[in-house]
MDAnalysis code that builds the backbone (N, CA, C; Angstrom):
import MDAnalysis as mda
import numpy as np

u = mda.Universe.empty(342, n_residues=114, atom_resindex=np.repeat(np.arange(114), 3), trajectory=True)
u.add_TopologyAttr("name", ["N", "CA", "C"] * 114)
u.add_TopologyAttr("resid", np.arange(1, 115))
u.add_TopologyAttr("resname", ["UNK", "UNK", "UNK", "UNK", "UNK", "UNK", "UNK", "UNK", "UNK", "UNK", "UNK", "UNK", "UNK", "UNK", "UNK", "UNK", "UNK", "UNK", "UNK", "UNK", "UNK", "UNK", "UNK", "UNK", "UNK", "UNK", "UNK", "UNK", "UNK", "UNK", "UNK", "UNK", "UNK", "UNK", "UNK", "UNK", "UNK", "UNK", "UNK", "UNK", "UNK", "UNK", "UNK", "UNK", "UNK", "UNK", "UNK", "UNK", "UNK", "UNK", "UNK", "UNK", "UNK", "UNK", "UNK", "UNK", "UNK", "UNK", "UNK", "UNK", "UNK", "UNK", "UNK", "UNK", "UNK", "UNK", "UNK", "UNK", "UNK", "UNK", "UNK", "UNK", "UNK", "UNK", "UNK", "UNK", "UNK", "UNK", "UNK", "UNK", "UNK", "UNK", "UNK", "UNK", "UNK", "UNK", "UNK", "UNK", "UNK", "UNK", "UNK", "UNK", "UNK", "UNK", "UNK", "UNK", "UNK", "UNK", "UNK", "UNK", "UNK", "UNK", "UNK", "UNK", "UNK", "UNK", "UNK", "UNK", "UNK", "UNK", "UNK", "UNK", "UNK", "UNK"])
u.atoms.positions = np.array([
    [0.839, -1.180, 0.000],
    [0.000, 0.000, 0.000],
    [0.882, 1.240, 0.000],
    [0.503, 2.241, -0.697],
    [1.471, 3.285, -0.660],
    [0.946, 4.247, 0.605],
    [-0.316, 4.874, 0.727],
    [-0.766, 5.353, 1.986],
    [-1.716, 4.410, 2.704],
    [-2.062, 4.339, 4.003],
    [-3.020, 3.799, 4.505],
    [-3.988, 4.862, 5.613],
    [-5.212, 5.393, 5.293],
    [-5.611, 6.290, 5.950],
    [-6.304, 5.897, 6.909],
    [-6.784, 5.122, 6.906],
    [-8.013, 4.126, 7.996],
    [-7.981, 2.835, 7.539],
    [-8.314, 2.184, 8.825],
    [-8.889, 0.193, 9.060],
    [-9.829, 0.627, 10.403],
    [-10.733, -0.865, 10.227],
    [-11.538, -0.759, 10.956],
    [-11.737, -2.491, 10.667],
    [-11.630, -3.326, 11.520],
    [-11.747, -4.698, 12.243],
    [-13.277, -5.043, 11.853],
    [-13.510, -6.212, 11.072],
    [-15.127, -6.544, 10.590],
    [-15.010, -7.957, 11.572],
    [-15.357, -8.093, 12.529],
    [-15.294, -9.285, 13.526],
    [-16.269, -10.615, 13.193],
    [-17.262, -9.817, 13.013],
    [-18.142, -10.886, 12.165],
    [-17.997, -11.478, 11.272],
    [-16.929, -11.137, 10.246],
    [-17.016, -11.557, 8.776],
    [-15.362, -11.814, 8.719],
    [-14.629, -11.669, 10.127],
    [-13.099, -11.995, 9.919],
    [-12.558, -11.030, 8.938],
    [-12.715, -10.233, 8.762],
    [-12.006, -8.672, 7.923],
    [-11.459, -7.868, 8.330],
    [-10.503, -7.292, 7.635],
    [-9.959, -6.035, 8.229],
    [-10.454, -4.824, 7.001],
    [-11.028, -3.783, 7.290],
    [-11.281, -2.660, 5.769],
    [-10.341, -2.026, 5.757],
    [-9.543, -1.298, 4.552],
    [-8.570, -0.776, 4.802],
    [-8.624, 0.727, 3.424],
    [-8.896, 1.919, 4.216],
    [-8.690, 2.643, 3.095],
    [-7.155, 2.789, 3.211],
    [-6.604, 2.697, 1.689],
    [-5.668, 3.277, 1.274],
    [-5.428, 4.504, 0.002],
    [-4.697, 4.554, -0.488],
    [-4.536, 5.237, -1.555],
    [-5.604, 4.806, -3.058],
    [-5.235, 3.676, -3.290],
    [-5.670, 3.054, -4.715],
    [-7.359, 2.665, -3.710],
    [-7.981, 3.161, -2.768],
    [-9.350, 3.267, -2.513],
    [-9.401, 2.257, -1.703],
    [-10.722, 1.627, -1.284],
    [-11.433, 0.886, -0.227],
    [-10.945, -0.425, -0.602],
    [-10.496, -1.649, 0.460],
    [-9.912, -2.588, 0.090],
    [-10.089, -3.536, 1.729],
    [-10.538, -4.518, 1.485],
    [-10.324, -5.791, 2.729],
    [-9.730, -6.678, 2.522],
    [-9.247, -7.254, 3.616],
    [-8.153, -8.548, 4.231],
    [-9.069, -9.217, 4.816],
    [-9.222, -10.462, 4.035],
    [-9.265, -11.189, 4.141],
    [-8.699, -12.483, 5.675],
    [-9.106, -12.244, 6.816],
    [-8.169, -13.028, 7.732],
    [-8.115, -14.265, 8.004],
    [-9.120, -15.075, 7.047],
    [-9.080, -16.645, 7.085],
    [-8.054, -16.934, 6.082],
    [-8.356, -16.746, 5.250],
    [-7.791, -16.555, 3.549],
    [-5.981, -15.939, 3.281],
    [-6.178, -15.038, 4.411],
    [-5.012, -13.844, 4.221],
    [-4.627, -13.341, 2.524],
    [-6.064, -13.099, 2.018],
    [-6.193, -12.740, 0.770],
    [-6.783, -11.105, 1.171],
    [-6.311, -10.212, -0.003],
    [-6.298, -8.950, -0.188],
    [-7.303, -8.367, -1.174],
    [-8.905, -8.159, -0.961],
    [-9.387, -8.041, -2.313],
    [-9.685, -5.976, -2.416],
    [-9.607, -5.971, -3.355],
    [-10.216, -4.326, -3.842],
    [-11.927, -4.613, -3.866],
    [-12.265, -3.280, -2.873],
    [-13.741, -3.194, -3.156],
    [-14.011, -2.346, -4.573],
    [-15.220, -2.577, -5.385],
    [-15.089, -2.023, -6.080],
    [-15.949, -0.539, -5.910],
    [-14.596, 0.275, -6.148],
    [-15.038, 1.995, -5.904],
    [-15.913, 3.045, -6.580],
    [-16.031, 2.002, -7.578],
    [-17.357, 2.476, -8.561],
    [-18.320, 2.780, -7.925],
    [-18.554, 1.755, -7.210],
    [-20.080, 2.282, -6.200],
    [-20.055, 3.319, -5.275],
    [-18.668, 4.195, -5.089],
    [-18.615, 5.067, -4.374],
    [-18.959, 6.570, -5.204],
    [-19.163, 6.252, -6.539],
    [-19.266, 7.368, -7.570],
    [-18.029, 8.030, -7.811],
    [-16.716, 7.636, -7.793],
    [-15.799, 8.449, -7.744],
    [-15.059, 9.224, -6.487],
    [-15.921, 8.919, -5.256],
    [-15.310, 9.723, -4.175],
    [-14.414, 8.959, -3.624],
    [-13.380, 9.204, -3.216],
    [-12.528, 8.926, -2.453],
    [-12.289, 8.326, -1.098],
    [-12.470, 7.624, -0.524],
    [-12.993, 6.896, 0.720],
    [-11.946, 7.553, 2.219],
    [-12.269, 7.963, 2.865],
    [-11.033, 8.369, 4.005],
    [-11.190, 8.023, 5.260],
    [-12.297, 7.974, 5.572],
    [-12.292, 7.588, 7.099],
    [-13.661, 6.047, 7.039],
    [-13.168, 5.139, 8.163],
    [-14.269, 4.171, 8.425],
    [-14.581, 3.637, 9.504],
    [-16.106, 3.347, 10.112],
    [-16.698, 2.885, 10.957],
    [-17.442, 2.025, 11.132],
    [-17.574, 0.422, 11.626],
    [-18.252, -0.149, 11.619],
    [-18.777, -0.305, 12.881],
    [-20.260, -0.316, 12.383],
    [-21.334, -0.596, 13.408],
    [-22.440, -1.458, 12.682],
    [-22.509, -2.746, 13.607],
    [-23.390, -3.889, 13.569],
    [-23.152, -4.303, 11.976],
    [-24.070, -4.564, 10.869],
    [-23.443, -4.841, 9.519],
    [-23.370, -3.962, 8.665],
    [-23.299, -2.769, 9.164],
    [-22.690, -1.401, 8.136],
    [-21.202, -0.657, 8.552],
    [-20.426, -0.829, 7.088],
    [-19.599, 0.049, 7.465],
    [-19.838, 1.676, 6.778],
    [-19.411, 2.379, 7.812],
    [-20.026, 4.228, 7.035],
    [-18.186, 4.730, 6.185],
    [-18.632, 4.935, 5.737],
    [-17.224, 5.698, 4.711],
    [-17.375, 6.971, 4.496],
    [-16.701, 7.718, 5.305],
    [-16.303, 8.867, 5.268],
    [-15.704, 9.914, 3.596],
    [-15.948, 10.281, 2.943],
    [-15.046, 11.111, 1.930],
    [-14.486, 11.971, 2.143],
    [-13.593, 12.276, 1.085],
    [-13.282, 13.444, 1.163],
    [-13.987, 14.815, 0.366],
    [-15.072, 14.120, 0.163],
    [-15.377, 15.440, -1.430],
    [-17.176, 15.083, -1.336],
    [-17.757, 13.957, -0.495],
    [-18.899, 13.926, -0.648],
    [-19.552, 13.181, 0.294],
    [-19.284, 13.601, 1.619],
    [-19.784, 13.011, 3.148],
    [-19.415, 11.471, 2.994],
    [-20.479, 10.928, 3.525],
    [-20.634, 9.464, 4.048],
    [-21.929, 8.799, 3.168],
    [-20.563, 7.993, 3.355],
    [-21.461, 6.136, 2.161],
    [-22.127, 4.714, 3.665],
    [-22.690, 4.143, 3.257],
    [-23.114, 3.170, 4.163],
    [-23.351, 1.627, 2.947],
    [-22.009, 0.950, 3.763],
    [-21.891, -0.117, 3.166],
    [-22.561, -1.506, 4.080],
    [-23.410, -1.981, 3.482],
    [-24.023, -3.383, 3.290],
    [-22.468, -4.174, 4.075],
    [-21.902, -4.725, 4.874],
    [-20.790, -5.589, 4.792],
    [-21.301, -7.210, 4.844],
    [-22.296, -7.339, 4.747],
    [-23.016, -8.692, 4.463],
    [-23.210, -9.093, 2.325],
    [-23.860, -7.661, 2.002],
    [-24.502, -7.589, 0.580],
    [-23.787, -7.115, -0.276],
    [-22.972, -6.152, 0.434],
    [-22.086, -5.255, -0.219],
    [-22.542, -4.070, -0.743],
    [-24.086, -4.059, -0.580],
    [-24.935, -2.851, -1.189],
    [-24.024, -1.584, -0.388],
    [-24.254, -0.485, -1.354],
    [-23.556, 0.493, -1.556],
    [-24.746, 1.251, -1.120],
    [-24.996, 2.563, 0.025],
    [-25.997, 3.589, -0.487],
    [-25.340, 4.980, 0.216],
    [-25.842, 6.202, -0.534],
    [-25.130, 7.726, -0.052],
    [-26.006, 7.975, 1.408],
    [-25.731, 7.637, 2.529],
    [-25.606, 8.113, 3.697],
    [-26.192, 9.641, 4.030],
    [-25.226, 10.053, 4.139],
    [-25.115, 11.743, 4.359],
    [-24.312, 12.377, 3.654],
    [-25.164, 13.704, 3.001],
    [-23.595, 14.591, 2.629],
    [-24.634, 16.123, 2.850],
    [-23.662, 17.339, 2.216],
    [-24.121, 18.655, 2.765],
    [-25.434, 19.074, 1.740],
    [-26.116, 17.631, 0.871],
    [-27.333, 18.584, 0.053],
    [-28.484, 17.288, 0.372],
    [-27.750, 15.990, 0.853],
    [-28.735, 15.142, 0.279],
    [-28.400, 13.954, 1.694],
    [-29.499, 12.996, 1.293],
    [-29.494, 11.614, 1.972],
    [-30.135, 11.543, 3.544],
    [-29.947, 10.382, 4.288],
    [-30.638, 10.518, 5.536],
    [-30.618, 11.801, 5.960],
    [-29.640, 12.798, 6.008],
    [-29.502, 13.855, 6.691],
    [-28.539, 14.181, 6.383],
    [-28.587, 15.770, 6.461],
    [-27.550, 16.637, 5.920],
    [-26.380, 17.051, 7.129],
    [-25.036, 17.012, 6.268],
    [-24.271, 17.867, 7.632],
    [-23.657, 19.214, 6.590],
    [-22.811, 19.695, 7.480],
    [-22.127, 20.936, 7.677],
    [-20.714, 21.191, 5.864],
    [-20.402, 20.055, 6.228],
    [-19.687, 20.035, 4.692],
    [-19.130, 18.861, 4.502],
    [-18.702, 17.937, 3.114],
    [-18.708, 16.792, 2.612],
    [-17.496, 16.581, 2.809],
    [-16.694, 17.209, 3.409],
    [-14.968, 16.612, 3.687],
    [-15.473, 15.856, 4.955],
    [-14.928, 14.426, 5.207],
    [-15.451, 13.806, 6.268],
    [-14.317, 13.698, 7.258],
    [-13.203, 14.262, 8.403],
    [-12.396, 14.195, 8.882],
    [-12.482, 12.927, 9.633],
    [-13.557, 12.497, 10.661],
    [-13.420, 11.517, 11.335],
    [-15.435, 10.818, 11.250],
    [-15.149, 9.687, 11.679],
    [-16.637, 9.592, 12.447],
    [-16.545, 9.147, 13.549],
    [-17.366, 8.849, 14.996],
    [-17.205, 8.486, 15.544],
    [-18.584, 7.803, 16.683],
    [-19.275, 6.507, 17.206],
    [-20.196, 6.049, 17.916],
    [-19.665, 5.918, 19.289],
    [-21.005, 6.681, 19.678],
    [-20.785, 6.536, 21.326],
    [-22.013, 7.117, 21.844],
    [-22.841, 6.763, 22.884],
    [-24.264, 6.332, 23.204],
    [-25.287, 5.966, 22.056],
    [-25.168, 4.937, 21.382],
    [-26.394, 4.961, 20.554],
    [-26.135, 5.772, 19.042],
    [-25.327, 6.604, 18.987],
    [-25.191, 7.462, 18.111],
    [-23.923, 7.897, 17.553],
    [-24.515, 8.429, 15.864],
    [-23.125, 8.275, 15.332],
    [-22.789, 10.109, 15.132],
    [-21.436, 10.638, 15.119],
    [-20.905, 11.685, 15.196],
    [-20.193, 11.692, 14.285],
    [-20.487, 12.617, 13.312],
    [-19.349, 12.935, 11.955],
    [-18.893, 14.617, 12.175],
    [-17.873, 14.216, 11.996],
    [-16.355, 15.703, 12.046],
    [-16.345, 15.624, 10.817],
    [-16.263, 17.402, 10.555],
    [-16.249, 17.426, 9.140],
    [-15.365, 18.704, 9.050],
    [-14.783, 19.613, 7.857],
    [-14.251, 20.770, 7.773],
    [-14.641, 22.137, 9.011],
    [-16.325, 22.124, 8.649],
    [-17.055, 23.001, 9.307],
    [-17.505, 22.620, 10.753],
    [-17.507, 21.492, 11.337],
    [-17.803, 21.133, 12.849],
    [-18.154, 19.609, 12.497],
    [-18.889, 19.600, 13.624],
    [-19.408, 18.108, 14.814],
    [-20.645, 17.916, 13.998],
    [-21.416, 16.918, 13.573],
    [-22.764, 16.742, 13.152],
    [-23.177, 15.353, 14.218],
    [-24.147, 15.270, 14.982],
    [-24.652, 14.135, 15.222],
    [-25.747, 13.880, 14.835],
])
């Protein structure tokens, strides 16, 4: 990998997610096989930060909020960003996310969204 920006541990499914540079990618830990997700379904955005909770992982961008990945189906759907989806935040650079009581917290350029 040339950069690695985030992993996040899939316990259920024995995975590790790993954004890097060349985009969204899991390890395989039975297998110790390396596959590329395919980033198409991200529309082009860039994947930077990740969180898994129960069988979704949320993917942070850099250019167009948060994706919510299926880690069972693999279904792909747009989450949040600053015009559209469950709910809007503050701006589509996604710095961090983060769960804690029940609820999820996205850091973004402009602040805190919960």
């Amino acid at each position: 990998f040339d950069q690695i920006f985030d992993f996040s541990h899939d316990k259920k499914n024995n995975r590790v997610w790993i954004v890097t540079s060349q985009g969204l990618q899991y390890l395989d830990l039975t297998s110790g096989v390396i596959e590329n997700f395919n980033n198409d379904t991200l529309n082009g955005n860039v994947p930077f930060r990740l969180l898994i909770i129960d069988h979704d992982l949320y993917i942070g961008t850099s250019k167009n909020g948060v994706y919510k990945l299926d880690i069972i189906s693999f279904e792909v759907s747009e989450f949040c960003n600053k015009d559209s989806g469950e709910f809007q935040i503050l701006n589509n650079w996604v710095s961090a996310l983060h769960f804690y009581a029940d609820q999820l917290f996205i850091a973004t350029e402009e602040g805190l969204v919960k």
